[in-house]
Structure formats: C-alpha cells, structure tokens
MIVODREN-485846 format. One record per atom (N, C-alpha, C, CB): residue number from 1; residue in one letter; atom name; x, y, z. Coordinates in pm, whole numbers. Glycine has a CB too. Layout:
residues N
   num   residuo   atomo        x        y        z
   NUM         A      CA        X        Y        Z
...
END
This chain:
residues 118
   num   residuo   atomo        x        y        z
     1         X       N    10535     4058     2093
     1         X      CA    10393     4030     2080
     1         X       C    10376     3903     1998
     1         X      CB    10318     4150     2016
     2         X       N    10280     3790     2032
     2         X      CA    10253     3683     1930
     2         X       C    10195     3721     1808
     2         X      CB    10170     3587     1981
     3         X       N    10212     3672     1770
     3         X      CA    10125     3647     1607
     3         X       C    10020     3607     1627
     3         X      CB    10174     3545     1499
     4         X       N     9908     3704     1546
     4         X      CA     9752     3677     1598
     4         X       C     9722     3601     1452
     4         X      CB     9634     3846     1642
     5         X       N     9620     3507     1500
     5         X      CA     9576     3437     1477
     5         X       C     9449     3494     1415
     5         X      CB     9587     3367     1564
     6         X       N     9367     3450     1288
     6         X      CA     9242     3465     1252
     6         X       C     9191     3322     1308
     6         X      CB     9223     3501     1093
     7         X       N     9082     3358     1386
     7         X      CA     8944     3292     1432
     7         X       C     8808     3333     1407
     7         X      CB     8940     3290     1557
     8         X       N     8749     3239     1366
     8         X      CA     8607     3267     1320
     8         X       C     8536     3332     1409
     8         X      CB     8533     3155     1289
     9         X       N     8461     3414     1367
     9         X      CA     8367     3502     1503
     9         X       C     8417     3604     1573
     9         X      CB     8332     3420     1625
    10         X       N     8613     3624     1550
    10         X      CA     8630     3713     1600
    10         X       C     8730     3791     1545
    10         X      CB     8636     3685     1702
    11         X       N     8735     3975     1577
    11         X      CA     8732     4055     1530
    11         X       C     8876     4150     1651
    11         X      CB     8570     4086     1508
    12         X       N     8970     4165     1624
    12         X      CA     9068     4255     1701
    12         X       C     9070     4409     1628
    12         X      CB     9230     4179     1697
    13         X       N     9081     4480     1737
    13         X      CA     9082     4602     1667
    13         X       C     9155     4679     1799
    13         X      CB     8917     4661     1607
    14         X       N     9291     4716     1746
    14         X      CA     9377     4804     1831
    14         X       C     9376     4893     1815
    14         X      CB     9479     4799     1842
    15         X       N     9371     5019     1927
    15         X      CA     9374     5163     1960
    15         X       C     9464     5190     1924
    15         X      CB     9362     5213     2073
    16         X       N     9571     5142     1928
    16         X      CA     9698     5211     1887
    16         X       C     9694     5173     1740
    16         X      CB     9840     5160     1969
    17         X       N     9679     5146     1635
    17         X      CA     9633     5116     1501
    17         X       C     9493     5185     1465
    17         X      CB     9623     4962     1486
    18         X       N     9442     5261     1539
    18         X      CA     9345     5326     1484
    18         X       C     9331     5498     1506
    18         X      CB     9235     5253     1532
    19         X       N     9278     5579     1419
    19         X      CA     9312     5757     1473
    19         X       C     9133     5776     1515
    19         X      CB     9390     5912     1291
    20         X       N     9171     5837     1555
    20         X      CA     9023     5907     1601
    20         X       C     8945     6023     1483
    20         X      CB     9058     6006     1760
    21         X       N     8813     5986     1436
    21         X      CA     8782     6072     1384
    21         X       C     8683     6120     1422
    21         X      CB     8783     6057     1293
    22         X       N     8603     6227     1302
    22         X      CA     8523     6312     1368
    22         X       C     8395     6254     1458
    22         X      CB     8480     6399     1265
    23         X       N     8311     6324     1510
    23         X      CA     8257     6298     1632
    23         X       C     8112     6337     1596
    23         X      CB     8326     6376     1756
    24         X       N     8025     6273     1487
    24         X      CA     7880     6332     1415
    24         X       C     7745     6274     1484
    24         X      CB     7871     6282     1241
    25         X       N     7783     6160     1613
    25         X      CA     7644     6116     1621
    25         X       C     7522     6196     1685
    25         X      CB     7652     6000     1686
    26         X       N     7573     6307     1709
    26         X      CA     7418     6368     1756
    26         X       C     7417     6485     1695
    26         X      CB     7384     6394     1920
    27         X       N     7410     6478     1556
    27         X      CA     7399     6605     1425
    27         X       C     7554     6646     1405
    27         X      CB     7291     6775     1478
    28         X       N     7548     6723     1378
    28         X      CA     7674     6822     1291
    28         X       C     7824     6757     1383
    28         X      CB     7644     7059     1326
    29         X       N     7878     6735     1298
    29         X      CA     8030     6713     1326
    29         X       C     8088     6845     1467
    29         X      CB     8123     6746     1142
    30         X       N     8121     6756     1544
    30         X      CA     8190     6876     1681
    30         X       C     8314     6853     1702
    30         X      CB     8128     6866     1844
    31         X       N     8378     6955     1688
    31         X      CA     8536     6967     1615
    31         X       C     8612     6926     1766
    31         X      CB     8593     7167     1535
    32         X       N     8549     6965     1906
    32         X      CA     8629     6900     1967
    32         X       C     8590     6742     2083
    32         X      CB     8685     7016     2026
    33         X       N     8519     6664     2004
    33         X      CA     8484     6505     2028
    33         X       C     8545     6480     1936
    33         X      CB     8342     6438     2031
    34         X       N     8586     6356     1891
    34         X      CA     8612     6233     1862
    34         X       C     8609     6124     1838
    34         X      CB     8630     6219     1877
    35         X       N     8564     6022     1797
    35         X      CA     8540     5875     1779
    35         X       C     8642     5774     1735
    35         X      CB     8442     5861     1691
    36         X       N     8635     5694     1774
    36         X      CA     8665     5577     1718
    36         X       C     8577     5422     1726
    36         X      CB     8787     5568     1770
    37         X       N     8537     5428     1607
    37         X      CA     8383     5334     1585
    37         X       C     8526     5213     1576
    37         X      CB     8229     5372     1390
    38         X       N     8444     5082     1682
    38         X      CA     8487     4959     1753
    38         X       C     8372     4899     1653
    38         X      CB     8478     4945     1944
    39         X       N     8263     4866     1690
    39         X      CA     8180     4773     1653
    39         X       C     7998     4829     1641
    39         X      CB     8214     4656     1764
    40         X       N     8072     4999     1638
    40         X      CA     7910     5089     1621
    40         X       C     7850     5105     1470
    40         X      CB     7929     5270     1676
    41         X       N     7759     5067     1453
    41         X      CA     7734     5105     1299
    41         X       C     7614     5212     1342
    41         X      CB     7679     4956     1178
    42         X       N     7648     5309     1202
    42         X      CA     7613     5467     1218
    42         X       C     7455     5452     1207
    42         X      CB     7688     5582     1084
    43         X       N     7404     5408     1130
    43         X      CA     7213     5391     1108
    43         X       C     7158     5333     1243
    43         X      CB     7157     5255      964
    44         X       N     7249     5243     1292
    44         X      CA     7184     5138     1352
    44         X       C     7165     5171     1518
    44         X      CB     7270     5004     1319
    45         X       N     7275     5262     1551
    45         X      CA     7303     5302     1635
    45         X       C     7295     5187     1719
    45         X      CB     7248     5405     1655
    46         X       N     7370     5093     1747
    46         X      CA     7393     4972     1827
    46         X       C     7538     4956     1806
    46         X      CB     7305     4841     1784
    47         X       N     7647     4895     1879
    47         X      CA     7752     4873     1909
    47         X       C     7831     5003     2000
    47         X      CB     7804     4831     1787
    48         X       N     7942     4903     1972
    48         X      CA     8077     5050     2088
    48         X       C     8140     5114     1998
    48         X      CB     8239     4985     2207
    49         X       N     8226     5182     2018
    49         X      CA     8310     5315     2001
    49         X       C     8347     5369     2092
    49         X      CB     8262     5409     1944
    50         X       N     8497     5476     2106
    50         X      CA     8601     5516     2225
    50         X       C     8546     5680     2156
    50         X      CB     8819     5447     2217
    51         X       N     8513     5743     2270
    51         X      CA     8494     5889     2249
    51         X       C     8569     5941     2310
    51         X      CB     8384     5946     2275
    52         X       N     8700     6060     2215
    52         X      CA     8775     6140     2296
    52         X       C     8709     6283     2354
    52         X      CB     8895     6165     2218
    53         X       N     8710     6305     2429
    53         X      CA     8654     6456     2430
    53         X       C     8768     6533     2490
    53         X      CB     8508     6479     2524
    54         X       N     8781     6682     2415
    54         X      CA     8877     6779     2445
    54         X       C     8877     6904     2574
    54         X      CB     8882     6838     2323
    55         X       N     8921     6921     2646
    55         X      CA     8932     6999     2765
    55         X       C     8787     7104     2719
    55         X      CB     9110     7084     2784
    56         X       N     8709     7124     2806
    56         X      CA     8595     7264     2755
    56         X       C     8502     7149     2710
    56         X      CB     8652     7408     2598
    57         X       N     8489     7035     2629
    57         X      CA     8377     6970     2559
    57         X       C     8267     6996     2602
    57         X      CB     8378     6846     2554
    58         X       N     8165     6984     2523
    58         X      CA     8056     6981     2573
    58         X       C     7897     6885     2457
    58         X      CB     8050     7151     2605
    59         X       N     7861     6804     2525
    59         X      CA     7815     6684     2448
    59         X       C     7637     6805     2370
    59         X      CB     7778     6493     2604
    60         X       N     7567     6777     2272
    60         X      CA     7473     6834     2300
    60         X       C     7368     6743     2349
    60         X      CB     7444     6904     2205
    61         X       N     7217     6851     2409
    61         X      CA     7140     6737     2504
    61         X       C     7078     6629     2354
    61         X      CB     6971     6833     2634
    62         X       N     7041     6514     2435
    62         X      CA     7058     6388     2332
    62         X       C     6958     6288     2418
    62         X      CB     7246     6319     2310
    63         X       N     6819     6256     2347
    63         X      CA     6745     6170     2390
    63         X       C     6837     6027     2351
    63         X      CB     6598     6191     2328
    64         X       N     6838     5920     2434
    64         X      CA     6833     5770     2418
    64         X       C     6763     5701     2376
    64         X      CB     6840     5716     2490
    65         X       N     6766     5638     2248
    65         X      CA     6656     5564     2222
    65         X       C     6676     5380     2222
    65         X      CB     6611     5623     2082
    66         X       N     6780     5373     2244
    66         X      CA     6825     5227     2325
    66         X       C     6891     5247     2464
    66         X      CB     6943     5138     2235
    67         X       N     6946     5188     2467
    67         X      CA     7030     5175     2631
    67         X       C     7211     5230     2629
    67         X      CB     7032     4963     2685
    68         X       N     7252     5287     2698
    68         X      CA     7399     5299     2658
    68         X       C     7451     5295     2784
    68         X      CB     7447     5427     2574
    69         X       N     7566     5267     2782
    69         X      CA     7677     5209     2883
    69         X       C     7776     5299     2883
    69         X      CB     7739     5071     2848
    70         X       N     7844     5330     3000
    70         X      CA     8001     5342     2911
    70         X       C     8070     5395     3064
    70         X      CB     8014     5494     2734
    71         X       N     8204     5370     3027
    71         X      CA     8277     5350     3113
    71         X       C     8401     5476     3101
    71         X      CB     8314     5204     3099
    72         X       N     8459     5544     3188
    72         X      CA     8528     5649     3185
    72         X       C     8647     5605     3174
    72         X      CB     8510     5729     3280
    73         X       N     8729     5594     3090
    73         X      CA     8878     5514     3062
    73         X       C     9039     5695     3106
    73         X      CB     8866     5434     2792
    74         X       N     8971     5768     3061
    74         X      CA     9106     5869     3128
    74         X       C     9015     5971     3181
    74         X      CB     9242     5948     3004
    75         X       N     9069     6066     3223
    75         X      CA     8984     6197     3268
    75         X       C     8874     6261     3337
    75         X      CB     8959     6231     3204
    76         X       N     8769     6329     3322
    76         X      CA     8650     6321     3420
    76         X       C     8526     6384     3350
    76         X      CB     8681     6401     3563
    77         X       N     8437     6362     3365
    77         X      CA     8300     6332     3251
    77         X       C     8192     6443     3394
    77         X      CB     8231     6071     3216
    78         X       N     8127     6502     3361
    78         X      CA     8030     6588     3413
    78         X       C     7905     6581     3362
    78         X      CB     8067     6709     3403
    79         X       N     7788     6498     3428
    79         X      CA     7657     6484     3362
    79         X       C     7547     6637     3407
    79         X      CB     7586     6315     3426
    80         X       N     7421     6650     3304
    80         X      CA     7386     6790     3366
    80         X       C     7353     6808     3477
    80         X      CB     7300     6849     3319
    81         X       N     7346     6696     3575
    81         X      CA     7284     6720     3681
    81         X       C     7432     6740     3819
    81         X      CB     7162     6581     3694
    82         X       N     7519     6763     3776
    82         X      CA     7667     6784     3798
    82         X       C     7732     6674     3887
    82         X      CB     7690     6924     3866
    83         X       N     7686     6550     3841
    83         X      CA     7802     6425     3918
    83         X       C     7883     6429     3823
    83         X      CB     7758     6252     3951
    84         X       N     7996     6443     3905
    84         X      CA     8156     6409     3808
    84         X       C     8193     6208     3845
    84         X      CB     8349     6554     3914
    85         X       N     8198     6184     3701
    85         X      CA     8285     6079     3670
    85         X       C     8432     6049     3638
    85         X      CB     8240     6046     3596
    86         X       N     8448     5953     3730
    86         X      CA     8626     5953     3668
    86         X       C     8667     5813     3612
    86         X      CB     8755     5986     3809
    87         X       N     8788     5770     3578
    87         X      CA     8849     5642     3528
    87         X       C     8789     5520     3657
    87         X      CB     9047     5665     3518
    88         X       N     8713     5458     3577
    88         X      CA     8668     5349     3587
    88         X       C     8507     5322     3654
    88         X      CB     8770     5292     3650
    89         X       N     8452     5423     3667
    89         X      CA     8335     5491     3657
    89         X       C     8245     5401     3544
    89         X      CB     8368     5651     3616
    90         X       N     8162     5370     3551
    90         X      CA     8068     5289     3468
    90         X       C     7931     5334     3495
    90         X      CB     8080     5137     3496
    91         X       N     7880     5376     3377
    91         X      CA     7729     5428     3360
    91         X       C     7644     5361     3277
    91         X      CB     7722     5558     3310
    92         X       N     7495     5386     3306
    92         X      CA     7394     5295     3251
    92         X       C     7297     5361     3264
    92         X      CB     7375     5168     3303
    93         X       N     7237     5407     3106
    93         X      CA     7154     5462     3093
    93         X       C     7039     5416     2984
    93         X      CB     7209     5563     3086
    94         X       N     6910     5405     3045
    94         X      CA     6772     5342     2979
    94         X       C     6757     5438     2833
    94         X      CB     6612     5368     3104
    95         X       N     6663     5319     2799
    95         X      CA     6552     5445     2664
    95         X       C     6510     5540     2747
    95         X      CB     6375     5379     2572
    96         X       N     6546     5641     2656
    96         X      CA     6469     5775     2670
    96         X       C     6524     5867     2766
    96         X      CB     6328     5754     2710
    97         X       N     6582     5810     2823
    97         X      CA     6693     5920     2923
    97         X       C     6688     6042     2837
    97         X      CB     6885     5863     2943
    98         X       N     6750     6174     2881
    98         X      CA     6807     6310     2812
    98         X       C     6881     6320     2925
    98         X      CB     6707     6449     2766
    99         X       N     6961     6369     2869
    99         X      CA     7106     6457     2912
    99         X       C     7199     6510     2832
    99         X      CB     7192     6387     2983
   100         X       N     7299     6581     2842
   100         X      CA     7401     6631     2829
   100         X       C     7530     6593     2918
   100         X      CB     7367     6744     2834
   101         X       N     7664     6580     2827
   101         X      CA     7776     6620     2983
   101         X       C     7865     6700     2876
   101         X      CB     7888     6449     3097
   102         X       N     7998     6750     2950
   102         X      CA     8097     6804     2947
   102         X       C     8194     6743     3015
   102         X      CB     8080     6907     2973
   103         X       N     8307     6836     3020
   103         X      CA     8416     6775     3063
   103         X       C     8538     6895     3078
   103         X      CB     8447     6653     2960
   104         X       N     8572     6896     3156
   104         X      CA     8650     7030     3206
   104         X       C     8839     6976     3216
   104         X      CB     8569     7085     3401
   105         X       N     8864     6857     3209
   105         X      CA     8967     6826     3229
   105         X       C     9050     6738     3088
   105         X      CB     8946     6762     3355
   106         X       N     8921     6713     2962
   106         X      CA     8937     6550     2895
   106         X       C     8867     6493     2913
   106         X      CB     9022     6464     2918
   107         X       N     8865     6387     2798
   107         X      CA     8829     6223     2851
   107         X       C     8844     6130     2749
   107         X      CB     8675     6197     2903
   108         X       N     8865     6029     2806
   108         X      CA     8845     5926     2659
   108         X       C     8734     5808     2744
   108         X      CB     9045     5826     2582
   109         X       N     8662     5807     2690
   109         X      CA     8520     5691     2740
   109         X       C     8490     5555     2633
   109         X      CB     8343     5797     2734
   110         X       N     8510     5498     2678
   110         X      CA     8404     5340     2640
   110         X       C     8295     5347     2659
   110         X      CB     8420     5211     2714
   111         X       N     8219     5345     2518
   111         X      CA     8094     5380     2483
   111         X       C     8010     5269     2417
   111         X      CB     8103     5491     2401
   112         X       N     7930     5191     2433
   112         X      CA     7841     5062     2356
   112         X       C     7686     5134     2393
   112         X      CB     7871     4860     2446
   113         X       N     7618     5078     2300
   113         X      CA     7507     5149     2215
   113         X       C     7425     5022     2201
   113         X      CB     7556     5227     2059
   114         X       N     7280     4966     2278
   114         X      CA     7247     4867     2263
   114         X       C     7098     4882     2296
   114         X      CB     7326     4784     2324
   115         X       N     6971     4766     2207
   115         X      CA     6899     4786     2256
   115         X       C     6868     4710     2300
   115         X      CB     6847     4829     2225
   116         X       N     6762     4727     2421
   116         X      CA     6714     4615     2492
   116         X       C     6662     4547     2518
   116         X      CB     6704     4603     2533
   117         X       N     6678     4432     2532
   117         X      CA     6542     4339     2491
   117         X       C     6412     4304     2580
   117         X      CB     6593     4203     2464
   118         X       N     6337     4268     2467
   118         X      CA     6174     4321     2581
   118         X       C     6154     4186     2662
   118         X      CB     5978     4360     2468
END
C-alpha cells in the first residue's frame, strides 16, 4: 500500500481500522444494529455512516426529517412495504417519509443523511 499523504480538505477513514459501535440514532441503543459514523454528526443528523444489521434486525418506524440515501453494500434489507433490497441497491428517500425495515439474512448499508436544499 502507498503512503498516504495528508491533503487539505481531505479526510480517509478505513473500515478495516474502524469497529462498529452501538446503533442509538432512533432512541435507545439496539443491541443488534451497528454503526460506524464516516462523516455523521449525532445532533446534526447530516453526513454518512456504515450500518451493520444482524440476521432478525429490525429498524424502528422513523420519520425523515432530511433526505437519506443509502446503498446496500452485503446482504438484503426489507422495507415495510416488503421490497427486498440487495448489494448494490440504492435508495432515496425525501423529508418526511416513515418507514421501517428489517432484514432476515444481514446487512451492512451505506448510509448519508442530508438536507435538502430549497
């Protein structure tokens, strides 16, 4: 591997150098999600983060109050209205959406948190 370089403006952050911790953004800590905050700050609820979720998961329902994205990186993602997502699957969801998903198999997802501009 080269030797990385510091450049102004930018920021590396490897998965494999980072553990996953607990999983609190929609109330109480859920022992089987996961996080790993990329560039999400917790108040602000804007940026990304990698969400693991464990075989059985289940997200609770969760209004949007910006826009969120995210992309299915292993496994398969179940929204309530029962479309299954798989690896490389990309979703986009407005203010104010509600939903829930689960996940019956895993997952690890690419998750960014943004709002949108008027």
């Amino acid at each position: 591997m080269k030797q990385e370089k510091e450049r102004e403006g930018r920021k590396i952050l490897r998965q494999r150098d980072r553990a996953f911790g607990p999983y609190d953004l929609e109330g109480a800590v859920q022992d089987d999600i996961a996080l790993i905050r990329l560039t999400l700050e917790h108040n602000q609820g804007n940026g990304c983060y990698l969400m693991r979720m464990d075989p059985g998961a289940v997200t609770r329902p969760h209004v949007h109050r910006g826009m969120e994205d995210f992309m299915i990186l292993e496994g398969e993602l179940i929204d309530d209205d029962g479309v299954v997502f798989g690896p490389g699957d990309f979703i986009s969801y407005r203010p104010g959406t509600r939903h829930n998903s689960w996940t019956e198999t895993g997952c690890v997802i690419l998750v960014c948190e943004w709002d949108k501009p008027d």
